[in-house]
Every structure is written in structure tokens, then in C-alpha cells.
C-alpha positions as CSV (number, residue, x, y, z in Angstrom):
1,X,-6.1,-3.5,-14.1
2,X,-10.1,-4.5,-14.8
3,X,-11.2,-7.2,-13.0
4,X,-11.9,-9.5,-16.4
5,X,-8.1,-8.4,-17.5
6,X,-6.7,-9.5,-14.3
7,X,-9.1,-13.1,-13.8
8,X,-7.7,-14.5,-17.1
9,X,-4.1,-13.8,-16.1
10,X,-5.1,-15.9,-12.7
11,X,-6.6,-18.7,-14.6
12,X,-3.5,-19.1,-16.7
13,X,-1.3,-18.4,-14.2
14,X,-3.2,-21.5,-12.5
15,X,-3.0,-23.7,-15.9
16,X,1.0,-23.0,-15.7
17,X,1.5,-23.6,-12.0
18,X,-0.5,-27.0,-12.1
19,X,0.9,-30.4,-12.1
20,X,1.1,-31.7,-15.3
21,X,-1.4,-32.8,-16.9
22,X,-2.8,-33.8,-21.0
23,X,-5.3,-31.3,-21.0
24,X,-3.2,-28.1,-20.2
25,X,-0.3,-27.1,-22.1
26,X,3.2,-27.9,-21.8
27,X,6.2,-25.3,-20.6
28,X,7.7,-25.3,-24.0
29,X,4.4,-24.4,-25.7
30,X,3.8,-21.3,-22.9
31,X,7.0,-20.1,-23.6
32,X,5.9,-20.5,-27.5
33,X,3.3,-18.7,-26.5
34,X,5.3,-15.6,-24.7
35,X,7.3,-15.3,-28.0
36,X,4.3,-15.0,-30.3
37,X,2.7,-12.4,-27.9
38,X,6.3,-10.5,-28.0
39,X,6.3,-10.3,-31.5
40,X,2.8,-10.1,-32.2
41,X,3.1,-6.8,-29.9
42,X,6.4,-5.8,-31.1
43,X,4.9,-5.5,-35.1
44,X,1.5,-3.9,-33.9
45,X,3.6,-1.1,-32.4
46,X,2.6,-1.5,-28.4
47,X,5.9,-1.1,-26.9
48,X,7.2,0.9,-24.1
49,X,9.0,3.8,-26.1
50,X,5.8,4.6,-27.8
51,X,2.4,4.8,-27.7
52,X,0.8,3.0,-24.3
53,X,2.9,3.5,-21.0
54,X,5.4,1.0,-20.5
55,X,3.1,-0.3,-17.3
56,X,-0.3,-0.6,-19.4
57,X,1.9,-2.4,-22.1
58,X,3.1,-4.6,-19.8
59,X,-0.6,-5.6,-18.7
60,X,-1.4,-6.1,-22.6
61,X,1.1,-8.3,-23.1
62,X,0.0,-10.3,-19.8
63,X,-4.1,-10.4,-20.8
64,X,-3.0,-11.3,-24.2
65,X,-0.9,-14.4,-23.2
66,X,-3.1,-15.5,-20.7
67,X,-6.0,-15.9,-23.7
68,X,-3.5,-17.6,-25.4
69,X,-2.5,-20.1,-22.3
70,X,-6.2,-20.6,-21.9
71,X,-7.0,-21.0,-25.7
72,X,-4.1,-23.8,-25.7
73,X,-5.7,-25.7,-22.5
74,X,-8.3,-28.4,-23.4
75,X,-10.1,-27.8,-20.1
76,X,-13.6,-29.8,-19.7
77,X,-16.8,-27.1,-19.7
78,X,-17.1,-26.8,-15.6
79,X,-13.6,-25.6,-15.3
80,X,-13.7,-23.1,-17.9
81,X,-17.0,-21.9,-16.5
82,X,-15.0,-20.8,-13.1
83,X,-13.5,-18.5,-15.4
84,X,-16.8,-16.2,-15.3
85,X,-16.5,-16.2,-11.5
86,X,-17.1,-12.0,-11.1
87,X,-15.0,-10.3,-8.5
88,X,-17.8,-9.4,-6.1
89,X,-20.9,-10.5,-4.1
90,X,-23.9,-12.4,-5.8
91,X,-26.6,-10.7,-6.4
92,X,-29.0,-13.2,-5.1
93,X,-26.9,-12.3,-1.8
94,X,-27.7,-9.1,-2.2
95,X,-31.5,-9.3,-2.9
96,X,-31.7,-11.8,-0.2
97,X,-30.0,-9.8,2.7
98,X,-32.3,-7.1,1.5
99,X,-35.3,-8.6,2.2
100,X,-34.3,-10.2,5.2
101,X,-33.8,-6.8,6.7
102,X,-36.8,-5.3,5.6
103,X,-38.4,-8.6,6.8
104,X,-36.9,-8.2,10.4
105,X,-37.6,-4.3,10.9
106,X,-41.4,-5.4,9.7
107,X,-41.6,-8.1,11.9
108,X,-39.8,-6.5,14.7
109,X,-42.6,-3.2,14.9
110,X,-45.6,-6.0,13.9
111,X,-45.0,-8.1,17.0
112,X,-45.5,-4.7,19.3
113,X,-49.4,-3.8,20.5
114,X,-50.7,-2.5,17.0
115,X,-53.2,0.0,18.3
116,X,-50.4,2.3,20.5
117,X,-48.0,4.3,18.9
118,X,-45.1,4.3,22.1
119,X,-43.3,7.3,22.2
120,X,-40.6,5.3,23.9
121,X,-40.6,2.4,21.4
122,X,-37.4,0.7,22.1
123,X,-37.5,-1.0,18.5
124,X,-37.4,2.2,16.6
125,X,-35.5,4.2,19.5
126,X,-32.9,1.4,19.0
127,X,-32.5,1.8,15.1
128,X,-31.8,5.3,15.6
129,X,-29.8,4.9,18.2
130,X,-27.6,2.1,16.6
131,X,-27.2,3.9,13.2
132,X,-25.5,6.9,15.2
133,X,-23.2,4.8,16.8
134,X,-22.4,3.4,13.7
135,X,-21.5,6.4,12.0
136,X,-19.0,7.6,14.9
137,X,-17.2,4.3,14.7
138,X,-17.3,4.8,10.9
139,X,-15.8,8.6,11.3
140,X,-12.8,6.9,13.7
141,X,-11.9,4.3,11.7
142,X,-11.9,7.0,8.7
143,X,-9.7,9.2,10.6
144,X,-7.4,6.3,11.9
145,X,-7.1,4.9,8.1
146,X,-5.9,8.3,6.9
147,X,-3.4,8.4,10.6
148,X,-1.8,5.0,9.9
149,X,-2.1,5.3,5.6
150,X,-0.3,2.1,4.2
151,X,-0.4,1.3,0.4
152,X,-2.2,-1.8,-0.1
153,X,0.0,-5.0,-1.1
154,X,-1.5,-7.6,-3.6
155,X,-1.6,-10.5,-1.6
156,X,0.9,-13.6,-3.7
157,X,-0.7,-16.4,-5.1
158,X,-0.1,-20.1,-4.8
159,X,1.9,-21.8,-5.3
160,X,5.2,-19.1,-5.3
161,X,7.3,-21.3,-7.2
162,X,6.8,-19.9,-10.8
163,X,6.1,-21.8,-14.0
164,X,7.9,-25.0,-12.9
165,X,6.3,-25.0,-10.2
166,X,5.7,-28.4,-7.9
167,X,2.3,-29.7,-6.9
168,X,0.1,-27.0,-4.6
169,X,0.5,-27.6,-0.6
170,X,-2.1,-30.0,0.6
171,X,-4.5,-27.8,1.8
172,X,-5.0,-23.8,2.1
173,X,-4.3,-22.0,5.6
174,X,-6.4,-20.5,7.9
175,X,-10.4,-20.3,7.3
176,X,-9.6,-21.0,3.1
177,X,-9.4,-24.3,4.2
178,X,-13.1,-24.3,3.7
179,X,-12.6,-24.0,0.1
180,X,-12.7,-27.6,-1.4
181,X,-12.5,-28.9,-4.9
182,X,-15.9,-28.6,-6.6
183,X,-17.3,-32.2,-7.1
184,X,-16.7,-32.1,-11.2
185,X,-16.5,-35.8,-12.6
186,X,-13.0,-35.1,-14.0
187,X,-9.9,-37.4,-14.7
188,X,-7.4,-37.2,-12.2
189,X,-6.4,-34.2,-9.9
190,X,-4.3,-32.1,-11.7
191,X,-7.2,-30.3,-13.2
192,X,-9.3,-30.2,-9.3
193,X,-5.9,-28.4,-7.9
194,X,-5.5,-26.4,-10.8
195,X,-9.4,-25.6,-10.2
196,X,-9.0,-24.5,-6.7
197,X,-5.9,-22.8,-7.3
198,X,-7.4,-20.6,-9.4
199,X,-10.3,-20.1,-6.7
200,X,-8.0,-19.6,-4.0
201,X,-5.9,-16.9,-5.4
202,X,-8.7,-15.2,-7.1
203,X,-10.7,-15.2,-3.8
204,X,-7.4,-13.0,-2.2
205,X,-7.2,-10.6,-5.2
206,X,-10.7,-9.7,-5.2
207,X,-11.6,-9.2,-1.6
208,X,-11.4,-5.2,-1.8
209,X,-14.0,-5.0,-4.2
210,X,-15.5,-8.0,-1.9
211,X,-15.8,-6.3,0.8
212,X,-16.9,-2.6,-0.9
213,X,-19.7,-4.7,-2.3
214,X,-20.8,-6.2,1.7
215,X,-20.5,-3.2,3.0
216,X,-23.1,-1.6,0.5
217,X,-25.4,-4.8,1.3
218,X,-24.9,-3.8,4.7
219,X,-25.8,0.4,4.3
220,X,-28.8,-1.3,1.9
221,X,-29.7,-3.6,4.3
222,X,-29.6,-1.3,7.3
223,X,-31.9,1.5,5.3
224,X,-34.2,-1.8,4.2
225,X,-34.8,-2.3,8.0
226,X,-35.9,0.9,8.9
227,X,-37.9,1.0,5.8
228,X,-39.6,-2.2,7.1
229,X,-40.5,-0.9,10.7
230,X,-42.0,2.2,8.8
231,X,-43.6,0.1,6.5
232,X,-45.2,-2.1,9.8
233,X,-46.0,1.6,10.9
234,X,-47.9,3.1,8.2
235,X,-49.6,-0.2,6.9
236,X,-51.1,-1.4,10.1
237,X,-52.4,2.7,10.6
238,X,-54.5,1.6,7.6
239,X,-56.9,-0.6,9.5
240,X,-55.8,0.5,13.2
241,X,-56.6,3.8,15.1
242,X,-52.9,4.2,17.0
243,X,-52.9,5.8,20.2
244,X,-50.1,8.2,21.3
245,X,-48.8,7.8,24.9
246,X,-45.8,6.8,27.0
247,X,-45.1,5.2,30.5
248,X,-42.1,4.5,32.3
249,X,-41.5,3.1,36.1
250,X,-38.3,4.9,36.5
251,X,-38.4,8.2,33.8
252,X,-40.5,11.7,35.1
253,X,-42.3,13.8,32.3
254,X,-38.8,16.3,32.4
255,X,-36.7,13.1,31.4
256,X,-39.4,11.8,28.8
257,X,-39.0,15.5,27.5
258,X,-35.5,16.2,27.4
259,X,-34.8,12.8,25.7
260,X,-37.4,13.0,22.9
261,X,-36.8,16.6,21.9
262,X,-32.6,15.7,21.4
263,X,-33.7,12.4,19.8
264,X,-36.3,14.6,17.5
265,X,-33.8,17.5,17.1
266,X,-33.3,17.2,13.4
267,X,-36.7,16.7,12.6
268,X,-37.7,20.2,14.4
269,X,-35.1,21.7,12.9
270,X,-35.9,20.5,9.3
271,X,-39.4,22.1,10.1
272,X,-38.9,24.8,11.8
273,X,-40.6,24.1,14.7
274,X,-40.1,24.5,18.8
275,X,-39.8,21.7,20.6
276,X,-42.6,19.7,22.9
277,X,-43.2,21.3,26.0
278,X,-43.4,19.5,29.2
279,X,-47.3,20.1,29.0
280,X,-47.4,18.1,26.2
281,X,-45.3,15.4,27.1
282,X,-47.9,15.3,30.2
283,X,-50.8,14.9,28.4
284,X,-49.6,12.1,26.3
285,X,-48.3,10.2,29.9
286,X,-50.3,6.7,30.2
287,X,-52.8,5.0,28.2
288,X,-56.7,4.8,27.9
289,X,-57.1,1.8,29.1
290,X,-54.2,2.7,31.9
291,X,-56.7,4.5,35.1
292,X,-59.0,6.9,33.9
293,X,-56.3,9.2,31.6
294,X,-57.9,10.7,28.6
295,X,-57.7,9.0,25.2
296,X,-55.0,11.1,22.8
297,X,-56.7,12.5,19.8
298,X,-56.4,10.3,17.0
299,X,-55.0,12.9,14.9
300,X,-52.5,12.8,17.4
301,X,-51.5,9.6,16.4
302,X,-51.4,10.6,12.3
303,X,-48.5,13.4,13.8
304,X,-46.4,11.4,15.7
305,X,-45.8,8.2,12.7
306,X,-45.0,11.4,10.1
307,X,-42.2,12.6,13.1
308,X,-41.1,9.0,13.2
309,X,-40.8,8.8,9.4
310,X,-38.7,12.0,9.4
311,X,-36.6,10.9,12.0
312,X,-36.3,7.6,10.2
313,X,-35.2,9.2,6.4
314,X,-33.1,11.4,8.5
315,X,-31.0,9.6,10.6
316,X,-31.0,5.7,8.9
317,X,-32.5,5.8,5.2
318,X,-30.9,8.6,3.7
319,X,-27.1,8.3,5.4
320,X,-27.5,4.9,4.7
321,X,-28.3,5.1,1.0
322,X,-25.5,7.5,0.7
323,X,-23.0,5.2,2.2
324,X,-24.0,2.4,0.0
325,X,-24.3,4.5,-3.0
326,X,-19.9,5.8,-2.1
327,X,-19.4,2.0,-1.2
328,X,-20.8,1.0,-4.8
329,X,-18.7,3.4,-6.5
330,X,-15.5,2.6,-4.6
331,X,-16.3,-1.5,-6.0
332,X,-16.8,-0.2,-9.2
333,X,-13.2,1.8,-8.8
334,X,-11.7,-0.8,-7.0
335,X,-13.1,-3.7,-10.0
336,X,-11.2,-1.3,-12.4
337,X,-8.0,-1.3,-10.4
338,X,-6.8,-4.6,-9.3
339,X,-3.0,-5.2,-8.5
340,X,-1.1,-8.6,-9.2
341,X,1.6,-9.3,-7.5
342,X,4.4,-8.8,-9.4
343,X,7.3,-9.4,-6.9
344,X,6.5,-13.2,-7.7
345,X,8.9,-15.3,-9.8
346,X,6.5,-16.3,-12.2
347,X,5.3,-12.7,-13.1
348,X,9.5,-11.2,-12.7
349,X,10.4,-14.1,-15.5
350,X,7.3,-12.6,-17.5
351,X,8.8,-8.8,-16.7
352,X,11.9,-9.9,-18.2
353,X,10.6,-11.7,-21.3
354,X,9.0,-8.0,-21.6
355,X,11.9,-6.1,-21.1
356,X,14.5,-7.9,-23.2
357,X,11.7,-7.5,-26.4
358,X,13.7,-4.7,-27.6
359,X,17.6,-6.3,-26.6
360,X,18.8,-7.5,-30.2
361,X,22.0,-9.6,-29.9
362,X,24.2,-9.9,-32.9
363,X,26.5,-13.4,-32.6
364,X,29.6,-13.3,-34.8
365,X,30.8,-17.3,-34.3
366,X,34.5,-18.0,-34.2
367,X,35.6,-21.0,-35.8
368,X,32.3,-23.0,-34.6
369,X,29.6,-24.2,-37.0
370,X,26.1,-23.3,-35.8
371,X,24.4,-26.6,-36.0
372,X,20.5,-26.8,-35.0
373,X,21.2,-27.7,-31.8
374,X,23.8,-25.2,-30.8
375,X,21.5,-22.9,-32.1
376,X,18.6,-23.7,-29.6
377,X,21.3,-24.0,-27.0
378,X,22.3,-20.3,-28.0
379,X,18.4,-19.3,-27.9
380,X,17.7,-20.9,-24.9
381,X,20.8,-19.4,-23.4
382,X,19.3,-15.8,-24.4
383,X,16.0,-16.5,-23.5
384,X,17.2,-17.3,-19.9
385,X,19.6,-14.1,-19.1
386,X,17.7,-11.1,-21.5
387,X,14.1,-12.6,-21.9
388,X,12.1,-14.6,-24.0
389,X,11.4,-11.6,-26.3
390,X,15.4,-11.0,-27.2
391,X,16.3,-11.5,-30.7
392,X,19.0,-13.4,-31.7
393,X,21.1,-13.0,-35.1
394,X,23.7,-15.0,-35.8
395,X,26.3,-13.5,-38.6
396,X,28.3,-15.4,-41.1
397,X,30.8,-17.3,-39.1
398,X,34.4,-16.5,-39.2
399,X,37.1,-18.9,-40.0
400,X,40.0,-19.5,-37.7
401,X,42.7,-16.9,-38.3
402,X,40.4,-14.0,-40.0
403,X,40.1,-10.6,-39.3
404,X,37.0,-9.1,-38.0
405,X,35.0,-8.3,-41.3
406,X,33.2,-5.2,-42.0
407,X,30.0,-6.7,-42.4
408,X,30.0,-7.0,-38.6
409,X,29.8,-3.2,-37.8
410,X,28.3,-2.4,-34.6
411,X,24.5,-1.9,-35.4
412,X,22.3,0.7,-33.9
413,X,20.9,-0.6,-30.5
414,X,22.5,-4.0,-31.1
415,X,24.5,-5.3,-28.6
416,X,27.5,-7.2,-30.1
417,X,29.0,-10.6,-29.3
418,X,32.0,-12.7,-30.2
419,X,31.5,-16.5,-29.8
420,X,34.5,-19.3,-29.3
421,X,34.6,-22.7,-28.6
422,X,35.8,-22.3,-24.8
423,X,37.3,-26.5,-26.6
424,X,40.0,-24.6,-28.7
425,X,43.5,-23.4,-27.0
426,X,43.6,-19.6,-26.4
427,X,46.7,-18.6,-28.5
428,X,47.6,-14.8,-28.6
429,X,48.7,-14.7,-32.2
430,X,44.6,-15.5,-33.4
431,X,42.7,-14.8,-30.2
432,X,44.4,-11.8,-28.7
433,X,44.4,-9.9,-31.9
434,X,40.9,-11.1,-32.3
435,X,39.8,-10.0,-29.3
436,X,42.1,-6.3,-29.4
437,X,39.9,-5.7,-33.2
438,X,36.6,-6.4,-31.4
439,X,37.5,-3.9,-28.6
440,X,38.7,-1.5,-31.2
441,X,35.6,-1.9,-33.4
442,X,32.9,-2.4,-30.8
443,X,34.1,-0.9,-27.8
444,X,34.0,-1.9,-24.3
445,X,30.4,-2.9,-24.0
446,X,31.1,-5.8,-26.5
447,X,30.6,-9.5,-24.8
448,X,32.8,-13.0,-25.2
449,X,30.5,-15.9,-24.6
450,X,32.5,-19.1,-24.7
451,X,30.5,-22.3,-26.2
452,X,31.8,-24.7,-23.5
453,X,28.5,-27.3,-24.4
454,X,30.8,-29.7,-26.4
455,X,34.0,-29.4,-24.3
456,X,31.9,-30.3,-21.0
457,X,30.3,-33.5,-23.0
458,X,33.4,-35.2,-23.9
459,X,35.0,-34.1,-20.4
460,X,31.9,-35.1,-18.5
461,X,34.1,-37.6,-16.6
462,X,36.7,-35.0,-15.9
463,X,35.1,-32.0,-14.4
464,X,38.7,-30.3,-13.0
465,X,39.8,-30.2,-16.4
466,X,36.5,-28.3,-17.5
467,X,37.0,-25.8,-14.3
468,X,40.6,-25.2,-16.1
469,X,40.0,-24.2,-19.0
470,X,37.0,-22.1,-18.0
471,X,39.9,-20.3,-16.0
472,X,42.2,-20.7,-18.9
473,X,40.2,-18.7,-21.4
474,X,38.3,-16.0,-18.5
475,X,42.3,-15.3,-17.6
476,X,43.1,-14.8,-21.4
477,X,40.0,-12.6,-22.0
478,X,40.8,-10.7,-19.0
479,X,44.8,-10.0,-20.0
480,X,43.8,-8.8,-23.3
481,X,41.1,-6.5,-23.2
482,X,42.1,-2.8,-22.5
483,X,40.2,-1.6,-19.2
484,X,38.7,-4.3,-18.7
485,X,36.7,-4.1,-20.8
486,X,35.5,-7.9,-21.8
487,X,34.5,-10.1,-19.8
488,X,34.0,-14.1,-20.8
489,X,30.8,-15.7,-20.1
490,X,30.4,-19.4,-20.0
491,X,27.6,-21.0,-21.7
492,X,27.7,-24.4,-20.3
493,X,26.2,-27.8,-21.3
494,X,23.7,-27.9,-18.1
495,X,22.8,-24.3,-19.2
496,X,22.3,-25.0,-23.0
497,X,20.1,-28.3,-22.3
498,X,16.5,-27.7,-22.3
């Protein structure tokens, strides 16, 4: 999932999760909201049998619903401008650890004697030497990544509680507790908790692509500091005659030579030439101003900053580059492929809206008149077990004592249900032959809901006589379906109120 795709999905997952509040919509108008997604989707073709995969239809449906959250939210400007919030490093950060480094490695060759060029010159020994060690402990952590391979688990966001979710926890754990609410003049702190939320959670999910980005600025800034010692090299050889030399207390010529020819090894190999001789190492020993020994050529001095250059784009400036270059691309991958948790209640209940888009439920009523609010009472009732994008049909309803019509012939990919009033007396004259013409006509798979909403209201007072005839009429279904077959499901009044 793209980075944009997945940060409008946090924000409205953030605008649902929040405490109440007038600007951000209510639960009935996001669940409005799923069921004009599922059917906007549903005519426009993008389902899972045809077209898209059912896993990049899924993430449709989720991008599209979150624009339509956040379109429904009357958020104030500075909130909706966190939404812009890209899932990566600044660039000012980027520019500015750049020229730090080059800063330091200019500063850090300036402050030496500018008329000696040291063969043992610890600052740009030390970069060398530093960048080496870091690419073995890059090469071992490579190796034990690929030893002890583990997929990478989106990291859940806060709160965990879904859509009806309570207030967030009082503060983040751990070092997020540095993240506090922006100072925005706003009404109330709904909207400052929904606003960090949103930080938070976005702040976990985009930490791969965080951390591919510092680790470029860190290859960038590491090649920016050896190009700064260079640059200190070559610009103060402008207006300074370097001399070439080395001394050392504890270090004989042999030492001197054996440790500059491996340090210089790859620049003599990239031009073909044999390495420095003890002779030469001998001649360059001391200074001019250090008892009587010969001033080096100044020539001399021209050679040895274009060996230090090579052994500078060698060893730091062009690994480097290249490592920022793969840690670029891998942000760019990894911006392109974000997870969301989807183990989460609030993204399962959104799974199973998506699923039960294509479950169409035909409802034959017994001897019960669908009033408006039995009807939402049904809907809610199929929105809760098959998902908000079910469809529900209600047929004719049959009067008490008829025989299954033919108009209710089992429809291709419907799934079929018989309604009672769980308030009426099972009698197997009417319900058992009933029930043994819906078996017969729509097989085994068929369903029994029994509407026990009204019986549960005028019983409220009496809840062992509800539990009784719950068992009355489960028992009855059970004795007169062939194999068993049907099964009766409740539809209580707790279940049917919104």
C-alpha cells in the first residue's frame, strides 16, 4: 500500500477512534459511509471475483472510505494540514546533516599545520579506517538478518478498541511520550487526542521508510565528510606549498612502510603501480624544519593529496554513495509498500463489511408485519453477523397457515431465510409442515431466525419466561428438520436496538 493510500486510512481511522466530538462524524454516519463505498464499488465492478485481486480491492475500498470519513469531518485547517505529514525524513534534515558533515571533515583537516601534508594524518587515516569498520559491521548484520529472517509485523495502532472505541490512554509509552499535542487554539480535546493519535500511529507505520531515509543521510553524510577533508586539502594547496613527511616516536621506516602500502593497496592496484619502497618511506622521514633533513620536493606534495583523493573516492565516497543510493531506493520501495494492521478490530469489522458485499439474504416473514422499525432491527441484525455490505430482501410476507409460495424459489447465490415471531406458539400442524416445505424447497443450508424483539419487550420483567420459549421454539426447529438441518437463531431486542 502507497504511503498517501495508507495516511488517509490512519487519519480516519483516528477521526472514528476519537472521543466524540461536533466536528467529526458520528458512528451511524461512518457506517453510512461503509454502505455507500460497498455499493459504490459493488456497481463500478471492483469486486474480488473480478477484475482487481481481492487484497488490492480490499485497500480500495479502505482509501475510498477514509476520503469519505475525512470529507464528512469539519476539522479546523491545522488538523487537516497533519494530514500532508510524508512518511520520511525532512529534507531540511537532510540538507542540514549534509553540511554539517562536510563542515566537520573541512574543519577537522583546516585546524592541522596547513603547509605539511602528514603521511600519518590521523584525521584522514581515521576516516578510512572508520568507513571499513563500518562496512564489516554492515556485511554481519546483513548476513545475521538473512540467518534469523522474520516477516515484519505492522505495529497496531491506538487505541485497539475499534470504532467505539473509549478515550486514548493518558499518555504514549516509552520515548513517544515526547510527542505532545501541537499547541493549535482549538475547542476542547477531542480534536488534540484525535490529533496525536493520528501522529502516534502514523509515526510507528512509517518508521521503515524512516529509518531507510537516515540511513541514506547517514551514507550522504559520511561521503560529505570525506569530501570536506579533501576539499580542506585541495583548497588550502591553492595558496600553500605542502610538504610531504612523517615522524613517529614509537613506528621505524619498515612499520611506516608496511602500514601505508596496505592502507594504499587499492589505489596501487587501480594504477598499476608497485608499492613505496622503504627508501622512499626514508626520504620522506622528518620535516625541514625538524634537524637538518632535506626539504621534499614540492611536487612531492602535488602526488601524495592525488593518492589521498584516490584512497578517499575509493574507500568512503564511492561505497558510500552507493549505499545511500540502495538505501533510497529501498524508501522509495518500502513508501510503496506499507502494511496496516489488520488483525485489529476496527480493520476485521471493515474485512467483514467487505466480505458479506456479495451475501444476499432473501427474508420470507411468517405471520409478522415488517414495520420500519423491525426492518432496521433486521438490517442492523445483518449488518452485525454478514457485514455492512449484505443485502437484505424481504419478500411478500406469508399469512399464518399458507404454504410456501413459489415466488420464494431459492435464487442463485441467495441464501434463504424463514422469519417467525419467536411470540407465537410453535404448533406442528402450521410450523412443522412449514418448516418440512422449506427444507424440501431450500435444502439444508436454509436459516430460521426467530424475531424475539417484541416478545422480550412486553416480557422485560420476566426474563425466565423469554429463556423458555427461546428453548421452546430452538427444540421445535431442532425435532423437525431432517439432519439437522435448521438451526433457529435468535434475534433479540438488545441485538435489534441500535
Amino acid at each position: 500500500m502507497k504511503a498517501s493510500a495508507l495516511r488517509d486510512i490512519v487519519f480516519a481511522h483516528a477521526i472514528e477512534t476519537a472521543p466524540p466530538h461536533e466536528a467529526l462524524p458520528t458512528a451511524a454516519r461512518c457506517d453510512a459511509i461503509t454502505q455507500e463505498c460497498l455499493h459504490a464499488l459493488g456497481k463500478s465492478g471492483q469486486n474480488g471475483k473480478s477484475g482487481a485481486p481481492q487484497r488490492e480491492a480490499f485497500t480500495a475500498f479502505l482509501q475510498e472510505r477514509a476520503l469519505r470519513v475525512i470529507a464528512a469531518a469539519q476539522l479546523p485547517a491545522e488538523i487537516r494540514a497533519l494530514r500532508a505529514q510524508a512518511a520520511g525524513v525532512s529534507r531540511w534534515a537532510v540538507l542540514g546533516v549534509l553540511a554539517a558533515a562536510f563542515a566537520v571533515g573541512y574543519a577537522g583537516h583546516a585546524i592541522t599545520d596547513p603547509h605539511r601534508v602528514d603521511l600519518l594524518s590521523p584525521s584522514l587515516i581515521a576516516v578510512v579506517l572508520w568507513n571499513l569498520l563500518v562496512y564489516v559491521l554492515l556485511v554481519l548484520n546483513g548476513l545475521r538478518g538473512l540467518l534469523r529472517r522474520t516477516p515484519a509485523v505492522a505495529v497496531p495502532l491506538m487505541p485497539v478498541q475499534g470504532v467505539a472505541a473509549a478515550p486514548a490512554a493518558s499518555g504514549p509509552e516509552g520515548w513517544l511520550h515526547k510527542l505532545q499535542p501541537k499547541k493549535m487554539q482549538l475547542a476542547g480535546t477531542g480534536l488534540r487526542k484525535m490529533a496525536l493519535t493520528f501522529e502516534r500511529n502514523w509515526w510507528q507505520l512509517s518508521q521503515r521508510p524512516r529509518r531507510a531515509q537516515w540511513l541514506m543521510c547517514l551514507h550522504l553524510g559520511a561521503a560529505m565528510l570525506a569530501a570536506g577533508a579533501l576539499a580542506s586539502l585541495w583548497v588550502t594547496g591553492l595558496t600553500r606549498a605542502y610538504l610531504v613527511g612523517w615522524e613517529s616516536t614509537f613506528l621505524s621506516p619498515a612499520a611506516v612502510q608496511s602500514c601505508l602500502n596496505l592502507l594504499f593497496a587499492p589505489v596501487h592496484h587501480l594504477l598499476g603501480t608497485a608499492p613505496w619502497s622503504l627508501e622512499e618511506i626514508r626520504a620522506l622521514q622528518g620535516w625541514a624544519s625538524a634537524g637538518g633533513v632535506a626539504q621534499a620536493p614540492l611536487m612531492e606534495g602535488e602526488r601524495w593529496v592525488q593518492r589521498y583523493t584516490l584512497l578517499l573516492a575509493l574507500t568512503v565516497l564511492a561505497p558510500r554513495l552507493l549505499l545511500a543510493l540502495w538505501q533510497a531506493l529501498c524508501a522509495r520501495w518500502l513508501a510503496g509498500h506499507m502494511a496496516l494492521p489488520l488483525q485489529q478490530p476496527y480493520f476485521q469489522k471493515l474485512q467483514r463489511d467487505w466480505a458479506g458485499r456479495a451475501t444476499v439474504l432473501q427474508v420470507l416473514p411468517y405471520s409478522l408485519e415488517i414495520t420500519p422499525p423491525r426492518q432496521a432491527g433486521l438490517q442492523r441484525h445483518v449488518a452485525q453477523r454478514y457485514g455492512a455490505g449484505a443485502q437484505l430482501v424481504l419478500l411478500p410476507t406469508l399469512a399464518y397457515g399458507g404454504a410456501l409460495p413459489a415466488s420464494a424459489a431459492t435464487s442463485e447465490g441467495a441464501q434463504q431465510v424463514l422469519l417467525l415471531n419467536m411470540a407465537a406458539t410453535p404448533e406442528a400442524e402450521i410450523h412443522g409442515q412449514l418448516l418440512a416445505q422449506v427444507q424440501q424447497r431450500w435444502g439444508v443450508h436454509a436459516e430460521v431466525w426467530l424475531w424475539a424483539a417484541d416478545f422480550v419487550a412486553r416480557n422485560s420483567g420476566a426474563p425466565a419466561r423469554v429463556r423458555e420459549r427461546e428453548h421452546l421454539w430452538q427444540e421445535f426447529v431442532r425435532q423437525h428438520a431432517r439432519d439437522g438441518g435448521l438451526t433457529a437463531q435468535v434475534i433479540t431486542g438488545e441485538e435489534a436496538r441500535p
